[in-house]
N, C-alpha and C positions, 0 to 999 in steps of 0.2 A: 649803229646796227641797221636801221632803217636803209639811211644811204644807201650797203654796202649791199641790200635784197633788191631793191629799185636798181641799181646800177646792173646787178646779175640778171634782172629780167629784160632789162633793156639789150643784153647783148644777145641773151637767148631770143628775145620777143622784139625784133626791133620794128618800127612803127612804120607803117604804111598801108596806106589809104585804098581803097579798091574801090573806083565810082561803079565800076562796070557790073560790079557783085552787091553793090548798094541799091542801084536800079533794078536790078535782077530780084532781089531781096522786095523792094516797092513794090513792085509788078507779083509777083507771089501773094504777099498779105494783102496788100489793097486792088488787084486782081482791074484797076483801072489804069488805063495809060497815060489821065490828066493827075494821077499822082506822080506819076514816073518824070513827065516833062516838067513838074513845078519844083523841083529839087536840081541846087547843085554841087557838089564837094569841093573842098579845097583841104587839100592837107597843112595842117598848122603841127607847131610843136607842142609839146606836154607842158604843162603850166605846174610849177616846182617838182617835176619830174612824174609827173601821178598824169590819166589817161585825164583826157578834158574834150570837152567841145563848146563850141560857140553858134546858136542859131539866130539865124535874123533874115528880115525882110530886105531884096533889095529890088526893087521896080514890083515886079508880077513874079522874082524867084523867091525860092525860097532857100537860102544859102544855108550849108552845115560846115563849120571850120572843124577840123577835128584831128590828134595823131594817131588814130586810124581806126581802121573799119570797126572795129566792136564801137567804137566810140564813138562814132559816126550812127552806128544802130543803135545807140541808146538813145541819143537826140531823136530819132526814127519813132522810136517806142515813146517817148515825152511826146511827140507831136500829137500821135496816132491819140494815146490816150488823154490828155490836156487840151488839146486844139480839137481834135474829130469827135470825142468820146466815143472812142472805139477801144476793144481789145484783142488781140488775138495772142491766145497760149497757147501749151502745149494740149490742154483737151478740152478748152471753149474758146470761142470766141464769139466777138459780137465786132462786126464789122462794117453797119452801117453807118456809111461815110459818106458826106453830104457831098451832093451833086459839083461844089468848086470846091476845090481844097482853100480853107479858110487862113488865111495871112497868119501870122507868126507876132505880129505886136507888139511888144517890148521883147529887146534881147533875150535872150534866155543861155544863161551861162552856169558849165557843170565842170567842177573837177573830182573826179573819183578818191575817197578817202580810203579804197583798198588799193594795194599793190598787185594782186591778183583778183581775177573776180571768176566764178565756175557759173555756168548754165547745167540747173539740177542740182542733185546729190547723186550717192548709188539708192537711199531708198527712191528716187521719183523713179527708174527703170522697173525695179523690183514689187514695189506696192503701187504707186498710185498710177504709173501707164498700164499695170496689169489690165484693168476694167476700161481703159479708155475706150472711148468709141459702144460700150454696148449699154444698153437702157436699162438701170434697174428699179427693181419694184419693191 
């Protein structure tokens, strides 16, 4: 059964890598352009058919292997908050990111135990962005 849902998303959702929307994504949240030049993509395959990526050090980059963009932005989000101690969501963030982006260290390898995976729910539209952005007392 499994098989037969991973096979169906793959032909709906087929895998591919977007460096160009990845930088663009870097430059947005870390809003510096020594983030943007220390990253580089390469598109890899899915590791037993499930989203995966692979991060590591090579000289002065900082390499993301990945079969594709979402999964390339997760490794993104691992960095940001494991390596920077940084966050940024949908209504906080804390974004202070040290002056060099800091090396990557031991590999760091992920494969997604969902088939699918959603950013939100419908209540996060409905209840909690309701009040984003205003101060309350």
């Amino acid at each position: 059964m499994l098989e037969q849902i991973v096979k169906k998303k793959r032909q709906n959702l087929p895998d591919r890598l977007d460096a160009e929307a990845l930088r663009a994504l870097i430059f947005r949240v870390c809003r510096r352009e020594e983030y943007v030049r220390k990253f580089s993509f390469e598109q890899t395959g899915a590791e037993h058919d499930m989203d995966f990526y692979r991060m590591y050090d090579r000289g002065s980059q900082i390499v993301i292997e990945a079969n594709n963009t979402i999964s390339a932005a997760t490794a993104l989000n691992y960095y940001l908050t494991e390596k920077c101690r940084a966050y940024f969501g949908p209504i906080t963030e804390n974004m202070s990111l040290p002056k060099v982006p800091p090396a990557v260290g031991e590999n760091v390898c992920q494969t997604s135990q969902f088939v699918y995976r959603y950013f939100m729910n419908y209540c996060t539209f409905t209840y909690t962005l309701l009040f984003a952005g205003q101060e309350h007392h």
